[in-house]
C-alpha positions as CSV (number, residue, x, y, z in Angstrom):
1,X,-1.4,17.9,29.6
2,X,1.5,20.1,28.0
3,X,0.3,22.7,25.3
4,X,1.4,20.9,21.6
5,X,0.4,22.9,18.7
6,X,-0.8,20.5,15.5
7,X,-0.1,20.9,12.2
8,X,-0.9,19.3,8.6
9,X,2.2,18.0,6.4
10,X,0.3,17.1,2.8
11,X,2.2,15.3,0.2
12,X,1.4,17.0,-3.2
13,X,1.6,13.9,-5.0
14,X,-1.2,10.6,-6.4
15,X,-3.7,13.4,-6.2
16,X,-5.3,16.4,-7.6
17,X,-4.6,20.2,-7.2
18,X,-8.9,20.2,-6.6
19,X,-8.1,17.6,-3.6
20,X,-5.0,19.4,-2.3
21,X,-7.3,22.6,-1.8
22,X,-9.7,21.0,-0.5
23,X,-7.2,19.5,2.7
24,X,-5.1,22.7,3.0
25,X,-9.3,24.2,3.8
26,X,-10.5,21.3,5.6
27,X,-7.1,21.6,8.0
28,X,-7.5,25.6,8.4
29,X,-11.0,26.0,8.9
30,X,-10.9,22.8,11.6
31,X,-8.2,24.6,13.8
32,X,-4.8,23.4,13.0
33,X,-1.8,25.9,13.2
34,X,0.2,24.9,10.5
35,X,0.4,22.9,7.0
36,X,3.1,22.4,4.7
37,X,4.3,20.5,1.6
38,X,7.5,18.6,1.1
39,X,9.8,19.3,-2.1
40,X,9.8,16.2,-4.7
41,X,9.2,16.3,-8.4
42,X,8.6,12.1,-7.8
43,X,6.2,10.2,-6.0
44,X,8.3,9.9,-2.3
45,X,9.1,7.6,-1.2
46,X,10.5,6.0,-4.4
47,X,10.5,4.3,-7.0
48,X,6.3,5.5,-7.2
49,X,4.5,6.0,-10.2
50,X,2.3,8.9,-10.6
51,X,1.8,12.6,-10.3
52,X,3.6,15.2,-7.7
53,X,2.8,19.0,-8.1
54,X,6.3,20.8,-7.3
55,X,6.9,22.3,-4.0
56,X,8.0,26.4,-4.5
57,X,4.6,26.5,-6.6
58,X,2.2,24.8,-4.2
59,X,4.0,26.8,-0.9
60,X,3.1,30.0,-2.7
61,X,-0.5,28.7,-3.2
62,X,-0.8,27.3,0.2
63,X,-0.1,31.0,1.4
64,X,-2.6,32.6,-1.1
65,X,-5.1,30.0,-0.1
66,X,-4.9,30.6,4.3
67,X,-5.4,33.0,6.0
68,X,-4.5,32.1,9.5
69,X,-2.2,29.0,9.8
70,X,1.3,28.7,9.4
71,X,2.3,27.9,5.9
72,X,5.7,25.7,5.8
73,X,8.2,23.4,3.9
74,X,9.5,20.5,5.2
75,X,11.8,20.6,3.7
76,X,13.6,22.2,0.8
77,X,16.5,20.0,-0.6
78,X,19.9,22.4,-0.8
79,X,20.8,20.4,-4.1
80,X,17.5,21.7,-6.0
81,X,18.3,25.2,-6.0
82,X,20.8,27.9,-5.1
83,X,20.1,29.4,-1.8
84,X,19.9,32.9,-3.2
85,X,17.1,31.3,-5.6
86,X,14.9,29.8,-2.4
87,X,15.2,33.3,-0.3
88,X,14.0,35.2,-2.5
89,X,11.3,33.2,-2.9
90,X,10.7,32.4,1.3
91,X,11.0,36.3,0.5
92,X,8.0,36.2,-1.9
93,X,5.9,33.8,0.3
94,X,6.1,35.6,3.6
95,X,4.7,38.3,1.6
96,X,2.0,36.2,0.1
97,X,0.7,34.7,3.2
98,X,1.4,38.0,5.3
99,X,4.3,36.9,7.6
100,X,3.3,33.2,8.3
101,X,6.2,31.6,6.2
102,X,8.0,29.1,7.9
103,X,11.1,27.8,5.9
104,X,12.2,24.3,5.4
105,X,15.8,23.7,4.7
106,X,17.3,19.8,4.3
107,X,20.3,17.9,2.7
108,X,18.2,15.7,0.3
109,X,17.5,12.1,0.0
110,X,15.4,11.2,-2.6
111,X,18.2,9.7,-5.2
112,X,15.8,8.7,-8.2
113,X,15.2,12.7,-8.7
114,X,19.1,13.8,-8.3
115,X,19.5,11.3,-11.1
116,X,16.8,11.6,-13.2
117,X,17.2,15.5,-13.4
118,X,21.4,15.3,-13.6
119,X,22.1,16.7,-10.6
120,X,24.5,15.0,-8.8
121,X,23.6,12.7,-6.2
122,X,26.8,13.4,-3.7
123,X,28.2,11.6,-0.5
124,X,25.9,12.0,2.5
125,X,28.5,14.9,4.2
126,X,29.2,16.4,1.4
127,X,25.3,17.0,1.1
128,X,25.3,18.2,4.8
129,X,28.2,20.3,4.3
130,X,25.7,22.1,1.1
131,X,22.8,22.3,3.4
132,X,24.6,23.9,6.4
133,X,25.6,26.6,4.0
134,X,22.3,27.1,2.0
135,X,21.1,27.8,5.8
136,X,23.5,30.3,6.1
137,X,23.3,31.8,2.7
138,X,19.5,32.1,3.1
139,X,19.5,33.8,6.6
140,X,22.3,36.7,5.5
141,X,20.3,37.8,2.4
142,X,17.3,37.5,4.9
143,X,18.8,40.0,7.0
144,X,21.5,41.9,5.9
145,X,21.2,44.8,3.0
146,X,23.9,43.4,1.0
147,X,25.8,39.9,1.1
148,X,29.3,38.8,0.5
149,X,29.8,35.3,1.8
150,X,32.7,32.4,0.2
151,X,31.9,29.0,0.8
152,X,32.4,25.6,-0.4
153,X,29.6,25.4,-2.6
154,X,28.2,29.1,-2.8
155,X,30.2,32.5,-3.6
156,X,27.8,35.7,-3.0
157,X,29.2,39.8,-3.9
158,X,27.0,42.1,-2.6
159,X,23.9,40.3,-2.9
160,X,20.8,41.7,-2.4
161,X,17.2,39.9,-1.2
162,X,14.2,42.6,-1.7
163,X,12.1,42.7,-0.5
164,X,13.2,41.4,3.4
165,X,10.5,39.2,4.3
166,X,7.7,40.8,6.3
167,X,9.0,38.8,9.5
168,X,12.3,39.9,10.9
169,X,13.5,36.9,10.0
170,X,11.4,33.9,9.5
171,X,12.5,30.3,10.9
172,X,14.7,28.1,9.4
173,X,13.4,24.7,10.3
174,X,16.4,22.5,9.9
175,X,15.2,19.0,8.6
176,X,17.3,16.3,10.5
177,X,17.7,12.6,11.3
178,X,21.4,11.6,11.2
179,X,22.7,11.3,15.0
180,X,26.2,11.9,14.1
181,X,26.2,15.5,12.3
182,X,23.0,16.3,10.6
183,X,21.5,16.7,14.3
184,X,24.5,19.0,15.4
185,X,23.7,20.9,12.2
186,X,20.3,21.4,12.9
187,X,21.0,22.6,16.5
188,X,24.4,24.8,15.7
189,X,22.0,26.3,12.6
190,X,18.4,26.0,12.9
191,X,15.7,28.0,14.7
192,X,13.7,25.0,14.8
193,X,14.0,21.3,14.2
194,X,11.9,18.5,12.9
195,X,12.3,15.4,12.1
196,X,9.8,12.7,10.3
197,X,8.5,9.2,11.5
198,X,10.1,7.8,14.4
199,X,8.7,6.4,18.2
200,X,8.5,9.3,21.1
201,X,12.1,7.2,22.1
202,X,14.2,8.0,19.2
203,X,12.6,11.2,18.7
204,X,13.6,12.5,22.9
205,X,17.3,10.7,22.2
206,X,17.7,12.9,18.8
207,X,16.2,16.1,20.6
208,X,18.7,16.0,23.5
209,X,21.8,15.8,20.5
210,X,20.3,19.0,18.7
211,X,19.6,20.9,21.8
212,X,23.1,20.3,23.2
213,X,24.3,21.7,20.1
214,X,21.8,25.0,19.9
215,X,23.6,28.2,21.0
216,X,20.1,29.0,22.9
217,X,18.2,25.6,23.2
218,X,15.4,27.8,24.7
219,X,14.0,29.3,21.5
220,X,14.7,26.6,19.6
221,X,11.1,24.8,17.9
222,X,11.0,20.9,17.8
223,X,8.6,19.0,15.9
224,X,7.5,15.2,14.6
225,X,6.1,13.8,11.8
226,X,4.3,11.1,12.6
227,X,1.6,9.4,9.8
228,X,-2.1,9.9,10.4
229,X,-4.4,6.6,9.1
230,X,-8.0,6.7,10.0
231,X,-8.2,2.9,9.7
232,X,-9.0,-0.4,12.2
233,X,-5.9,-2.2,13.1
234,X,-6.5,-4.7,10.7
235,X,-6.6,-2.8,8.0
236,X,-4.0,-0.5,8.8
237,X,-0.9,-1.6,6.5
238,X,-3.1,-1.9,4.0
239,X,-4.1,1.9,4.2
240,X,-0.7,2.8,4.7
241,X,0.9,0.8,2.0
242,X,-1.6,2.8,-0.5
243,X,-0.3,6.3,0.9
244,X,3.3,5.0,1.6
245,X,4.2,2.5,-1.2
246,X,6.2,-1.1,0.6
247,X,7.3,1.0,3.6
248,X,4.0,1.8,4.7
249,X,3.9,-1.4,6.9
250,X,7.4,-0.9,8.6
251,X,5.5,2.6,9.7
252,X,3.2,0.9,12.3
253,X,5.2,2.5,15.2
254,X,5.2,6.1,14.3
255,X,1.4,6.1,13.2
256,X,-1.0,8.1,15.1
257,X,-4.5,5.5,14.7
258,X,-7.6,4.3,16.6
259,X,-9.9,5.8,18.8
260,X,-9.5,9.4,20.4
261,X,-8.1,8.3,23.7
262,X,-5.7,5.8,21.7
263,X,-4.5,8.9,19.4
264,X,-4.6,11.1,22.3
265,X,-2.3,9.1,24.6
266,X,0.6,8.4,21.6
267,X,0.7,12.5,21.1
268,X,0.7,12.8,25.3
269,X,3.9,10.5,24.9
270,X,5.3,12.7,22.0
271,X,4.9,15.6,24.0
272,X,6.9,14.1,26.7
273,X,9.3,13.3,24.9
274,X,9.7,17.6,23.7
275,X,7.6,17.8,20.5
276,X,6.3,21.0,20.6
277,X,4.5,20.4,17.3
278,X,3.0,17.3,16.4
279,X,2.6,17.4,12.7
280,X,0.3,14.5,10.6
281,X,1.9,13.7,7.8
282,X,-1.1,13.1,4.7
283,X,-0.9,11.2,1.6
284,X,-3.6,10.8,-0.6
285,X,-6.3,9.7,-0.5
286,X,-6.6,12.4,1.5
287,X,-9.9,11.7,4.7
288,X,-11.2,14.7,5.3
289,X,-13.6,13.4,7.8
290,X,-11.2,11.8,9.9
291,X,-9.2,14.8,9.9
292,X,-12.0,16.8,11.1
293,X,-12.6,14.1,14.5
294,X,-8.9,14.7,14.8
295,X,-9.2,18.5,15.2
296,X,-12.2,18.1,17.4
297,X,-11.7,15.2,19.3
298,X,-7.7,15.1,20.1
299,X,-6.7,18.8,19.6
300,X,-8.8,20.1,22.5
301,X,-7.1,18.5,25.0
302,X,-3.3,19.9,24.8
303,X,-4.7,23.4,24.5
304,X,-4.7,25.2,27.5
């Protein structure tokens, strides 16, 4: 079997700081490579009642709380704050976690924050057009001493980011669905690509559109979100209908359940299809146990 490196995507929301330490440890100490947390102030997806811990403050935490694994966002919305605001704290958190930040960039989607906040909920390329150039924005003051950059949305005069991160840079994982320019975006500007919740099928058709648009498809990372539900099959809607709200059972398809063999064969067909990272998407209540068989039982045999 191809090598696939795993990772851990928890959604800080329905749950407790307490129990968000506890998976972020569980997920380390079992052998995972990577976790991250998504950036919502509401319950996603929407309209969900209930708590969500905001997403610069739980990445810093995340790094201060590992020691080993790749601490992530998937992925930042470019209409929450100015680029120059989100580098220099990517900046801060590379720092934190010693060079393991990996940054998560993405156009925004979740339309019940833009509005309940007053920021403006704007057409879907006009929202592209603001990611592409937060992208940018956030790699110059990454890299160079000083920035002067005029854009559409952002206007920088010898901006400064210090300190540079400790990596030189870190990746910009460009969070991307939309076939007909958010993909071309993520391959013309990203060093790596992921994408949530979709069958091995649409996620090697969406690959092949961002690699043909990468200027080195080589170095570029690719990875899936798929959902993780330790649950028999008939009680799987269910289980994901308490993590996912009413979506949970059109999710059936890009949920990793069942026995280890069952699991293992659905990630050998993600890996065909070019995931390099297979990434389990968690919502609470968070099964620790299950994760644990997952890391012991699954992970073991894409290793080589």
């Amino acid at each position: 079997m191809p090598e696939v490196r795993f990772g851990v995507h928890t959604g800080p929301q329905m749950c407790t700081m307490a129990e968000l330490r506890d998976v972020w440890r569980t997920a380390e100490a079992a052998g995972f490579d990577w976790i991250s947390v998504w950036d919502h102030f509401y319950p996603a997806p929407s309209p969900l009642e209930g708590d969500c811990f905001e997403a610069v403050a739980c990445h810093a935490a995340l790094a201060t709380l590992t020691s080993r694994v790749r601490v992530g966002s998937l992925v930042y919305s470019a209409g929450y704050r100015h680029p120059a605001v989100l580098a220099n704290a990517g900046a801060t958190i590379d720092h934190l976690s010693d060079g393991r930040l990996e940054m998560g960039v993405g156009a925004g989607w979740h339309v019940w924050e833009y509005e309940g906040y007053g920021i403006p909920f704007e057409p879907t390329g006009t929202r592209l057009r603001r990611m592409a150039e937060a992208i940018e924005v956030v790699r110059l003051l990454w890299t160079q001493e000083t920035t002067d950059y005029e854009g559409e949305f952002f206007s920088l005069k010898a901006a400064m980011c210090n300190p540079k991160p400790v990596q030189t840079p870190p990746r910009i994982w460009v969070g991307a669905s939309g076939e007909q320019v958010a993909l071309k975006i993520a391959g013309r500007l990203g060093d790596a690509w992921n994408t949530p919740f979709c069958s091995p099928q649409d996620f090697a058709r969406k690959r092949d559109i961002v690699l043909e648009h990468a200027p080195d498809p080589d170095r570029l990372e690719t990875a899936v979100n798929v959902g993780y539900v330790d649950a028999p099959p008939d009680r799987l809607i269910d289980e994901l209908k308490i993590r996912f709200g009413p979506v949970g059972e059109y999710m059936v398809d890009s949920v990793l359940a069942g026995d280890a063999d069952t699991v293992a064969e659905r990630v050998q067909e993600y890996a065909d299809a070019g995931a390099g990272w297979v990434i389990l998407a968690l919502r609470a209540p968070f099964e620790l146990s299950a994760l644990k068989r997952f890391a012991a039982d699954v992970i073991p045999r894409f290793r080589s």
